[in-house]
The first five atom37 places (N, CA, C, CB, O) and aatype in JSON, in Angstrom:
{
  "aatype": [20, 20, 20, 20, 20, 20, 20, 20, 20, 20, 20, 20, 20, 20, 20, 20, 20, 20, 20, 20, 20, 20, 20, 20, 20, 20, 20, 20, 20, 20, 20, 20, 20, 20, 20, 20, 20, 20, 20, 20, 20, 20, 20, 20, 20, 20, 20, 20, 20, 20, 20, 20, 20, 20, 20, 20, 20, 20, 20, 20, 20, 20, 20, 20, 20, 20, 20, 20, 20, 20, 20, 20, 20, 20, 20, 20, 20, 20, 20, 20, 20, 20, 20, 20, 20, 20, 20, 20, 20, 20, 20, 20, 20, 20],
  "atom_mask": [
    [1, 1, 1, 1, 1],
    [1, 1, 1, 1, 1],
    [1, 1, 1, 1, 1],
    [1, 1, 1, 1, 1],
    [1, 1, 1, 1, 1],
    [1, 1, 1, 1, 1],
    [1, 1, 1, 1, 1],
    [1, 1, 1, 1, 1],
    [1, 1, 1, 1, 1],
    [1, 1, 1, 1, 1],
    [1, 1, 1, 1, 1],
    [1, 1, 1, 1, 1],
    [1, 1, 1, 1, 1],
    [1, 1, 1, 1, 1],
    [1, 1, 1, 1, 1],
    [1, 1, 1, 1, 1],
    [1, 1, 1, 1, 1],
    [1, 1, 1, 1, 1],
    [1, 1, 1, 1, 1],
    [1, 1, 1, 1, 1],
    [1, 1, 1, 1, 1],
    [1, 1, 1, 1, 1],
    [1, 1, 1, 1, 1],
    [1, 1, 1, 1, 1],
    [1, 1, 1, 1, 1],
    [1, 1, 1, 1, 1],
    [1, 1, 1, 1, 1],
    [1, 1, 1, 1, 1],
    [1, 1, 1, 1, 1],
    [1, 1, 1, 1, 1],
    [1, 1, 1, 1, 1],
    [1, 1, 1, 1, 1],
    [1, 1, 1, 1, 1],
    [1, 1, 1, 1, 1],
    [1, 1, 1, 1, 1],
    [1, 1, 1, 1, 1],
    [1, 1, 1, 1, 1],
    [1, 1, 1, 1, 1],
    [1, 1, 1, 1, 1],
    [1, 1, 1, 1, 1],
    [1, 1, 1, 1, 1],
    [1, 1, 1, 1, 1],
    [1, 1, 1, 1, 1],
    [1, 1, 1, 1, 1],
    [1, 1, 1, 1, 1],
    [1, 1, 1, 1, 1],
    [1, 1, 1, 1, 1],
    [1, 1, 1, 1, 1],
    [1, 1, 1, 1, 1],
    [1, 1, 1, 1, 1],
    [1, 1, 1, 1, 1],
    [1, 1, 1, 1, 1],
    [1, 1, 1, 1, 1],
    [1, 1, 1, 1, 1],
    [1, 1, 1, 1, 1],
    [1, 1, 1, 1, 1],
    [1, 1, 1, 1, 1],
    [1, 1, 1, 1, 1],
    [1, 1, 1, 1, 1],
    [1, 1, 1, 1, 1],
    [1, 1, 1, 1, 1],
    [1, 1, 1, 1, 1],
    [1, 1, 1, 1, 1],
    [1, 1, 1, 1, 1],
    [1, 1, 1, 1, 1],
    [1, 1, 1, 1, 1],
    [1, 1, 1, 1, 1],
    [1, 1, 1, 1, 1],
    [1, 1, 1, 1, 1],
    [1, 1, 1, 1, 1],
    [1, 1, 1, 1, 1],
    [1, 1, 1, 1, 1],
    [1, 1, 1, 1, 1],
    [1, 1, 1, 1, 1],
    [1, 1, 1, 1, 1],
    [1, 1, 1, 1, 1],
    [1, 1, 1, 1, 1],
    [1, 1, 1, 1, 1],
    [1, 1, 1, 1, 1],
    [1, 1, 1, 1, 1],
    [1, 1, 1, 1, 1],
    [1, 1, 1, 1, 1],
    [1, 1, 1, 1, 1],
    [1, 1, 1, 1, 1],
    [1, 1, 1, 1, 1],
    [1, 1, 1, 1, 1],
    [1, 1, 1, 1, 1],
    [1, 1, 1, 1, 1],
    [1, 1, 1, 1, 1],
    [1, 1, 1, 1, 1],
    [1, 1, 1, 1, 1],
    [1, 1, 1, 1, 1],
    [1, 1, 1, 1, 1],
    [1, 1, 1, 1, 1]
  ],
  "atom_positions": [
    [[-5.4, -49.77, -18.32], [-4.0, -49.41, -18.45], [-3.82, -47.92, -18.16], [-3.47, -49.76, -19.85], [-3.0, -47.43, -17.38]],
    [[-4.72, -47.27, -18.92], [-4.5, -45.74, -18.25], [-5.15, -45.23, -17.6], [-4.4, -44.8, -18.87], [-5.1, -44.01, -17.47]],
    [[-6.02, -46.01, -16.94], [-6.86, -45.25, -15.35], [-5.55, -45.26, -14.44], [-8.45, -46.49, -14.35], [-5.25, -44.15, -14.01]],
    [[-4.99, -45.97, -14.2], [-4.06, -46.1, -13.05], [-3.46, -44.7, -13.17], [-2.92, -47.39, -13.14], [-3.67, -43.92, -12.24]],
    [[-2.75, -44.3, -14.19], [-2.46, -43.16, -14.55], [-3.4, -41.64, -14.82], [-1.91, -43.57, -15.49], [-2.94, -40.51, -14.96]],
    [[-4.53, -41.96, -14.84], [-5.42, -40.67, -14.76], [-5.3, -40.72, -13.26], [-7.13, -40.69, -15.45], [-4.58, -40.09, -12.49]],
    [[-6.02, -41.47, -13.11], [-6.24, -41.8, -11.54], [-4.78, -40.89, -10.73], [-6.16, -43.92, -11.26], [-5.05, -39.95, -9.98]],
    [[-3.32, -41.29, -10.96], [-2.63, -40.72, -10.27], [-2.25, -39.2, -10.87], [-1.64, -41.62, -10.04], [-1.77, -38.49, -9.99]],
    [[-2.34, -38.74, -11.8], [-3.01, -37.64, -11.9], [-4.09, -36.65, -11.46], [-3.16, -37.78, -12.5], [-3.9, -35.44, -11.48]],
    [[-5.14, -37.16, -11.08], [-6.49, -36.32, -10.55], [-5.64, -36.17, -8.79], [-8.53, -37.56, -10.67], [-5.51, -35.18, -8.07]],
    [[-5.35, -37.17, -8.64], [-4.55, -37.37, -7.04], [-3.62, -36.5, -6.88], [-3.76, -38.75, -6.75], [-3.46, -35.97, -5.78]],
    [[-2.8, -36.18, -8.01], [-1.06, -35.03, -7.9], [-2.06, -34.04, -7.49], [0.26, -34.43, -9.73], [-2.17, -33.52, -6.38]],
    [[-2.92, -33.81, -8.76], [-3.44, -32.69, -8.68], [-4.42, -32.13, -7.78], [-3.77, -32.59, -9.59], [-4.37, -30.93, -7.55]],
    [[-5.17, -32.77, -7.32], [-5.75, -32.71, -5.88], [-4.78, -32.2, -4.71], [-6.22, -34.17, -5.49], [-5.0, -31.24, -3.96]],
    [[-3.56, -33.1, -4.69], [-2.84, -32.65, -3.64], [-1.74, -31.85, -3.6], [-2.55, -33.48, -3.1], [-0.82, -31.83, -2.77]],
    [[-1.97, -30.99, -4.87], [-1.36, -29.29, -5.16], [-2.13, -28.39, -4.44], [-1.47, -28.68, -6.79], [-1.85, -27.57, -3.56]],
    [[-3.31, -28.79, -5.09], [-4.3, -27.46, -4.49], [-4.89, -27.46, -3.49], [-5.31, -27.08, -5.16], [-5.68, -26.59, -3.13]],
    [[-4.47, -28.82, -2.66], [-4.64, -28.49, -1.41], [-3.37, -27.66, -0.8], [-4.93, -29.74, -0.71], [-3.53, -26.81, 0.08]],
    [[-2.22, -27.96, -1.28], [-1.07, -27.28, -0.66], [-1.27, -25.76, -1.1], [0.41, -27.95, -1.17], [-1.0, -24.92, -0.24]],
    [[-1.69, -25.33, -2.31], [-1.97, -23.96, -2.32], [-2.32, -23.14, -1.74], [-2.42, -23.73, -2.79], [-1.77, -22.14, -1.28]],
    [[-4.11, -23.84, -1.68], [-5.43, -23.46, -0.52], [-4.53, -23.11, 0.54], [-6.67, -24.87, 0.04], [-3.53, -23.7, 0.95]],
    [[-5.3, -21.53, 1.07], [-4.75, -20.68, 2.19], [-5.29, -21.22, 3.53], [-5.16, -19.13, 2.0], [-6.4, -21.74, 3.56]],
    [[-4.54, -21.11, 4.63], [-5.36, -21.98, 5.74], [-6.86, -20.78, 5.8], [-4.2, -22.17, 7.67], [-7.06, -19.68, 5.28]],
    [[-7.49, -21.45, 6.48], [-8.57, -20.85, 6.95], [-8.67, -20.5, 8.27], [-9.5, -21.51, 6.7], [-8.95, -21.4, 9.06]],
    [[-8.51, -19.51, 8.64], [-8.3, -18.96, 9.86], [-9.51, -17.81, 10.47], [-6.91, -18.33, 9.7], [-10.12, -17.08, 9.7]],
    [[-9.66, -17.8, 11.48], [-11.25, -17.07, 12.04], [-10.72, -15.86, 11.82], [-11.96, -17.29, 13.83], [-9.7, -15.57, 12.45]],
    [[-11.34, -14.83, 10.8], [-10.9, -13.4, 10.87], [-11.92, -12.79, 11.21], [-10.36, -12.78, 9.71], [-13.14, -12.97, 11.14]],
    [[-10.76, -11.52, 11.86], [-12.31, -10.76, 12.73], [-12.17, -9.19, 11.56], [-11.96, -10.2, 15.35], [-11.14, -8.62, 11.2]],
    [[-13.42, -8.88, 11.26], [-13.56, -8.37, 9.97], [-13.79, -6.7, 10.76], [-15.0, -9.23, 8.89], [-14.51, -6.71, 11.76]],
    [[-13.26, -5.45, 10.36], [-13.67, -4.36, 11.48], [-14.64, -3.44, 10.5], [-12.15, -3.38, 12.24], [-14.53, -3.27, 9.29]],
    [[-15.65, -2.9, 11.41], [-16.91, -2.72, 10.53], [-16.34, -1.26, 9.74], [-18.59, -2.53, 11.59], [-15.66, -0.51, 10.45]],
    [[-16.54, -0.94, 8.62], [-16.49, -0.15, 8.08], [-16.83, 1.42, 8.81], [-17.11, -0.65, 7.19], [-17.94, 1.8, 9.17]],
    [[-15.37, 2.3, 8.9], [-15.25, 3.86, 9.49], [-15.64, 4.68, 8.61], [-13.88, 4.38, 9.89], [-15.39, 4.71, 7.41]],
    [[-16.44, 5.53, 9.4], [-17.46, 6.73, 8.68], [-15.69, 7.67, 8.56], [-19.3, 7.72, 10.12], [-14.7, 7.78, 9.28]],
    [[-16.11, 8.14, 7.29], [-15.27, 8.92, 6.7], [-15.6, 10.82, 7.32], [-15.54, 8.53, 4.96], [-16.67, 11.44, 7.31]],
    [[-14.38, 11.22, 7.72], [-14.79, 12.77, 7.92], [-15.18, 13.38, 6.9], [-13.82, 13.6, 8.38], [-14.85, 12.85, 5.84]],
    [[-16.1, 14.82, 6.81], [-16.4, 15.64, 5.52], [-14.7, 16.49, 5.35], [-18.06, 16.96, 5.84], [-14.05, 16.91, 6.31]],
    [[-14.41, 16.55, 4.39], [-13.54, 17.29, 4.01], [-14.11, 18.83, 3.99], [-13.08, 16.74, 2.78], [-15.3, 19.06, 3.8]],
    [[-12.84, 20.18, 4.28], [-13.13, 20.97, 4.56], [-13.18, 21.51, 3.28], [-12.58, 21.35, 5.49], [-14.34, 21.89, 3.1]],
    [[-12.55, 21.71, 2.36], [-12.85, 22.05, 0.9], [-12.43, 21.1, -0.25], [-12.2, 23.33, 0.6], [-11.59, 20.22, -0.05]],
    [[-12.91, 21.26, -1.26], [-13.29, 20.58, -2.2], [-12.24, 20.95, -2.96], [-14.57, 20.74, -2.66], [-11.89, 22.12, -2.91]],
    [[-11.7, 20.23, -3.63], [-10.64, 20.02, -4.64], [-11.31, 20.87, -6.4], [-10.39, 17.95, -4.7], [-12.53, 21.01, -6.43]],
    [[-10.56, 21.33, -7.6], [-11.32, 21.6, -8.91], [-11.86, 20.35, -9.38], [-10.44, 22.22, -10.04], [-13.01, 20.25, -9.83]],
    [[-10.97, 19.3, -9.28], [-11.66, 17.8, -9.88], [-12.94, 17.94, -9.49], [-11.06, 16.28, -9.26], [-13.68, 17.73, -10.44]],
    [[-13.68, 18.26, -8.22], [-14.54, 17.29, -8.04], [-15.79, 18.66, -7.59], [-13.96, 15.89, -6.79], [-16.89, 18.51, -7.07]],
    [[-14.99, 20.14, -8.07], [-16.23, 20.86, -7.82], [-16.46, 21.79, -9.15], [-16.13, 21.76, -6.38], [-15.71, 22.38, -9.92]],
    [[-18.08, 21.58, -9.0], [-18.84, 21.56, -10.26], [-18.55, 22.68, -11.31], [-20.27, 21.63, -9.91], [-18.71, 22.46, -12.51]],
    [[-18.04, 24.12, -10.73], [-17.6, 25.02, -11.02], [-16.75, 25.52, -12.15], [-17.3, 25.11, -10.26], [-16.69, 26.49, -12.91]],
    [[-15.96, 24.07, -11.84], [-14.68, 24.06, -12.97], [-14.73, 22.86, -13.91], [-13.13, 23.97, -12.21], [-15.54, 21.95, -13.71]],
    [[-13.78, 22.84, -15.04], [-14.3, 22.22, -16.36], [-12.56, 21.6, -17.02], [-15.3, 23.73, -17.56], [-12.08, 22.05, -18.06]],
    [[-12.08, 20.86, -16.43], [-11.08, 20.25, -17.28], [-10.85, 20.52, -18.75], [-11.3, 19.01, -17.21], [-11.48, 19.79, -19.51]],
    [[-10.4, 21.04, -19.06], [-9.83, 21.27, -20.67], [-8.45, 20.98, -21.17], [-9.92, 22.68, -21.02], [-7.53, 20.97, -20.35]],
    [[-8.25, 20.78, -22.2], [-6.65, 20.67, -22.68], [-6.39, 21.72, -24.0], [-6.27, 18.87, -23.24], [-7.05, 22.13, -24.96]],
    [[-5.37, 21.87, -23.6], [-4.73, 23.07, -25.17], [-3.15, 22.65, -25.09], [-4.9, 25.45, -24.85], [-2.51, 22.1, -24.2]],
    [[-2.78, 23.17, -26.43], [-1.12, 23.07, -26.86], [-0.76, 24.49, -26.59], [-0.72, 22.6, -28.64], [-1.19, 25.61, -26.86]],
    [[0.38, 23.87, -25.82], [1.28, 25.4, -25.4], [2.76, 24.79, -25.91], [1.3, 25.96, -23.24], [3.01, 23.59, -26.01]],
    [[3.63, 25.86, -26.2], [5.17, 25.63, -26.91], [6.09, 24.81, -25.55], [6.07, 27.55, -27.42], [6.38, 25.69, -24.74]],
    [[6.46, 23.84, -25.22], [7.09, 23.18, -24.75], [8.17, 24.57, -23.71], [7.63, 22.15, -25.98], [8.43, 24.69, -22.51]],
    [[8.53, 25.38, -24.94], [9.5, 25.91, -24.01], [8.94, 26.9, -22.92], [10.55, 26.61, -24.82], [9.35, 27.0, -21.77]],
    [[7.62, 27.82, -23.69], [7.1, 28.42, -22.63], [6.35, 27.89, -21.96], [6.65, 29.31, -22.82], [5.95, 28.78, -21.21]],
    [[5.55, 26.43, -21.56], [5.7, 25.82, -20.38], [6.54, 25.8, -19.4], [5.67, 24.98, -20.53], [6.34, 26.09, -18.22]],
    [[7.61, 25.4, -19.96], [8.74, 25.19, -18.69], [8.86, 26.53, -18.32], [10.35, 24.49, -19.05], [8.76, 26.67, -17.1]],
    [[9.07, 27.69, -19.01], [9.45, 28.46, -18.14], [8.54, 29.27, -17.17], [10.14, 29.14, -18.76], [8.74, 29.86, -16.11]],
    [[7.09, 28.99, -18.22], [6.25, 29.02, -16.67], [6.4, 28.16, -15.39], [4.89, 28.75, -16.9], [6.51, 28.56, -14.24]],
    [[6.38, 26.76, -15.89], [6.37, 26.14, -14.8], [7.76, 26.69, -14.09], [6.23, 24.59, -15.06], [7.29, 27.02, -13.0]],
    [[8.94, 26.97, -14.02], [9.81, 27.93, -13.33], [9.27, 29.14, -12.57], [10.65, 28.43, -14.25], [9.85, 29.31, -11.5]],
    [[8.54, 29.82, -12.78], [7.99, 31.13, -12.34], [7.17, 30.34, -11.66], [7.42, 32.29, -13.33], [7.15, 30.8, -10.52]],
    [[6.52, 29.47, -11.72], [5.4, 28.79, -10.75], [6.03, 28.55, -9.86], [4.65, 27.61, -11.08], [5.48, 29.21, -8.97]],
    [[6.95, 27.98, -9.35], [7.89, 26.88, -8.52], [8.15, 28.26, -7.29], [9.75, 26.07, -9.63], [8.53, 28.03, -6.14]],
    [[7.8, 29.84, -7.87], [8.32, 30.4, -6.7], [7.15, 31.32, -6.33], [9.75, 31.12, -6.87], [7.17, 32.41, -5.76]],
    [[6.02, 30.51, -6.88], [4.75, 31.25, -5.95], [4.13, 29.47, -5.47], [3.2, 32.62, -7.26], [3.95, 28.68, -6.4]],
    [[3.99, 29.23, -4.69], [3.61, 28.13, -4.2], [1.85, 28.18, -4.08], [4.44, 27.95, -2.86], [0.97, 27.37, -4.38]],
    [[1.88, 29.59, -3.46], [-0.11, 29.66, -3.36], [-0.77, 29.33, -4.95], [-0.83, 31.77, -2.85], [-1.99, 29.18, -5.01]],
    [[0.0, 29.21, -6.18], [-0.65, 29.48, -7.14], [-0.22, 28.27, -8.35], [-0.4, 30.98, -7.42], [0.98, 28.0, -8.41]],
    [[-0.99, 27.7, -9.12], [-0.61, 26.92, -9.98], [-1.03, 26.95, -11.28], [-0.77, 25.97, -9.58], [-1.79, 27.9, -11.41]],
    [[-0.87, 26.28, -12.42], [-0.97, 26.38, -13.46], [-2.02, 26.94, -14.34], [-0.75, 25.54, -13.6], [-2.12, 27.59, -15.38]],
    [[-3.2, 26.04, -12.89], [-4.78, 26.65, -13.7], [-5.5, 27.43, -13.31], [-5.78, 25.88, -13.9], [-6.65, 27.66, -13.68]],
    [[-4.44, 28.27, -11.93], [-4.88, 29.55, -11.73], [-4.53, 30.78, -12.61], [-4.53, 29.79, -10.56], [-5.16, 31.83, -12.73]],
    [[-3.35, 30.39, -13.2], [-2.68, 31.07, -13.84], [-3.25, 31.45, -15.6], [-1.42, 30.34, -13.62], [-2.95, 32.46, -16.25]],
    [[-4.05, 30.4, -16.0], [-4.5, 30.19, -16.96], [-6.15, 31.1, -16.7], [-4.34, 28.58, -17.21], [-6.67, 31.98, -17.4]],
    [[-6.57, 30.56, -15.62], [-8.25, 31.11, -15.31], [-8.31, 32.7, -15.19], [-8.91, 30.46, -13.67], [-9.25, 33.37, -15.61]],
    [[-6.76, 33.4, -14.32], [-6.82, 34.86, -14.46], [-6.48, 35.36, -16.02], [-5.75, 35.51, -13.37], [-7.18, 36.22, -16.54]],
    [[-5.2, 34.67, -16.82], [-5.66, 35.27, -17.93], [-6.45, 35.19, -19.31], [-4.97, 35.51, -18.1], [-6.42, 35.91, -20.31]],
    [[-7.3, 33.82, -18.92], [-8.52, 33.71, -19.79], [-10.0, 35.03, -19.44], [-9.06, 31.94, -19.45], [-10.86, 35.5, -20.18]],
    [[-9.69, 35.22, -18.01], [-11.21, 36.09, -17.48], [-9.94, 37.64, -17.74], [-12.16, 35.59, -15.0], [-10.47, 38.75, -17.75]],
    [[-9.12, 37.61, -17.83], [-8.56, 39.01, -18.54], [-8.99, 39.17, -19.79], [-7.05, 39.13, -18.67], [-9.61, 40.16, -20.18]],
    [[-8.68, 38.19, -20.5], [-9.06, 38.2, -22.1], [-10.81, 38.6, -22.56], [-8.7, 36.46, -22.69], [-11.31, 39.28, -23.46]],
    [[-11.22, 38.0, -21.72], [-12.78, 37.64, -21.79], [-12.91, 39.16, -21.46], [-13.59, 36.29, -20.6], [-13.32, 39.8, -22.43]],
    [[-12.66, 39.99, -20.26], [-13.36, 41.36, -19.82], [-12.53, 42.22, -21.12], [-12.96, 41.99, -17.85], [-13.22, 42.96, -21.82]],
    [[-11.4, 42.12, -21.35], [-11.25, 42.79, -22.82], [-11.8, 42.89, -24.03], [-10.48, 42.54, -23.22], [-11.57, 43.8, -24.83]],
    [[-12.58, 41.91, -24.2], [-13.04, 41.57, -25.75], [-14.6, 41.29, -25.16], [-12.1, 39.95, -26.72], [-15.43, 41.04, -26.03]],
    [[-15.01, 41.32, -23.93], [-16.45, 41.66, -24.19], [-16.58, 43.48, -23.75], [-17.56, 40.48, -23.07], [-17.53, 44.22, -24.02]],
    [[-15.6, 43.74, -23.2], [-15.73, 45.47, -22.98], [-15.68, 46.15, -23.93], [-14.8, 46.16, -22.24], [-16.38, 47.16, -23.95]],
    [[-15.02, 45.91, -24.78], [-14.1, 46.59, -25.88], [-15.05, 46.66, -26.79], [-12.73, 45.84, -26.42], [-14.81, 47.15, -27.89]]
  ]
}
């Protein structure tokens, strides 16, 4: 009594996933391009420099980031690296 009904079950379902199944088509696969060397190296990824985080007051962020916006050669963690190595030649000179 209920094979007939499994039975047309395994069958629906068979002939879903054939309608799913993507055709199979001959693809032509292109061999993997040698990548150029890049001419310089980004801080992420050179050894030199050291990701850190600190709390700064919300407001004097922004208004750095304002004063940033009109030197373009220069950004946040340049800005931070000249006056950490200021601090540093003060207080090891001193």
């Amino acid at each position: 009594m209920f094979d007939d009904v499994l039975k047309g079950a395994k069958a629906s379902k068979k002939n879903q996933s054939e309608e799913l199944r993507p055709q199979s088509s001959p693809s032509k696969i292109d061999p993997p391009q040698e990548r150029k060397p890049r001419a310089s190296q980004g801080k992420r990824t050179n050894p030199d420099f050291k990701q850190v985080g600190a709390y700064v007051r919300k407001d004097t962020y922004l208004q750095i980031q304002r004063l940033l916006l009109e030197q373009p050669d220069k950004d946040f963690s340049d800005l931070v690296q000249e006056l950490l190595s200021t601090y540093l030649d003060n207080h090891l000179t001193g």
